[in-house]
C-alpha atoms as one frame of an Amber mdcrd trajectory, in Angstrom:
protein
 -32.813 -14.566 129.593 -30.777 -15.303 126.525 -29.312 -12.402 124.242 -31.424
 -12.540 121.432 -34.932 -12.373 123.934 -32.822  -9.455 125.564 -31.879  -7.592
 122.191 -35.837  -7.683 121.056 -36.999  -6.439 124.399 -34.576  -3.603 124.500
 -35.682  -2.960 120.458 -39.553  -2.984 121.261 -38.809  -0.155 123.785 -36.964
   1.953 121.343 -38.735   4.594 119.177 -38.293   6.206 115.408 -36.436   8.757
 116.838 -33.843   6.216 118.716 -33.311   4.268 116.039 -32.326   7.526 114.034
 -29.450   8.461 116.718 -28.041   5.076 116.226 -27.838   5.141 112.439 -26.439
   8.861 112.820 -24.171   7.668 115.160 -22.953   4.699 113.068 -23.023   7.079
 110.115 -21.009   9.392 112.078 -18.397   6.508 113.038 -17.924   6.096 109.592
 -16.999   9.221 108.770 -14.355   9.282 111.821 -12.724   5.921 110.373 -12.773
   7.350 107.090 -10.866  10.338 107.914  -7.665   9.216 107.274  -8.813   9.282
 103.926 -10.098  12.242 103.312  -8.573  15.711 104.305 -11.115  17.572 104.702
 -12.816  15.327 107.442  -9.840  15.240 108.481 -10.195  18.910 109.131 -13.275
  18.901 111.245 -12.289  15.124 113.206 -12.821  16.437 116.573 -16.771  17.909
 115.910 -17.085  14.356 114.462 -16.183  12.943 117.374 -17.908  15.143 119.594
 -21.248  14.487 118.089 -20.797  10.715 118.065 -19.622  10.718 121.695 -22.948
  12.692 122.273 -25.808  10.844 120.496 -24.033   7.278 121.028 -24.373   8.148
 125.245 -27.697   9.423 124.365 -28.471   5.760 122.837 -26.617   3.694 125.534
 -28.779   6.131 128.170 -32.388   5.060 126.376 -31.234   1.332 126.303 -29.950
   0.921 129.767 -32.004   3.460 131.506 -35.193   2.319 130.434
């Protein structure tokens, strides 16, 4: 099984609400990369990360656990 035939199985399986963790989660990476930018995310960095580590295991658990 190549990658790509992989990749589409995996994204036929996944529902609204997964694909709304992973943009949150990307979103949410963002925001950690950006905070050496701004102080004020700077401020709050380690809820950041906590929520990304969260909903980003919650993703890799619905891909690979399925």
């Amino acid at each position: 099984m190549g990658l790509m035939s992989w990749t589409e199985k995996k994204i036929h399986g996944m529902t609204l609400w997964d694909f709304a963790i992973f943009k949150i989660a990307l979103a949410l990476f963002g925001v950690i990369i950006g905070a050496y930018i701004s102080l004020f995310v700077k401020q709050y960095l380690w809820y950041f990360i906590a929520v990304f580590v969260i909903l980003y295991a919650i993703l890799i658990f619905r891909i690979f656990g399925k």
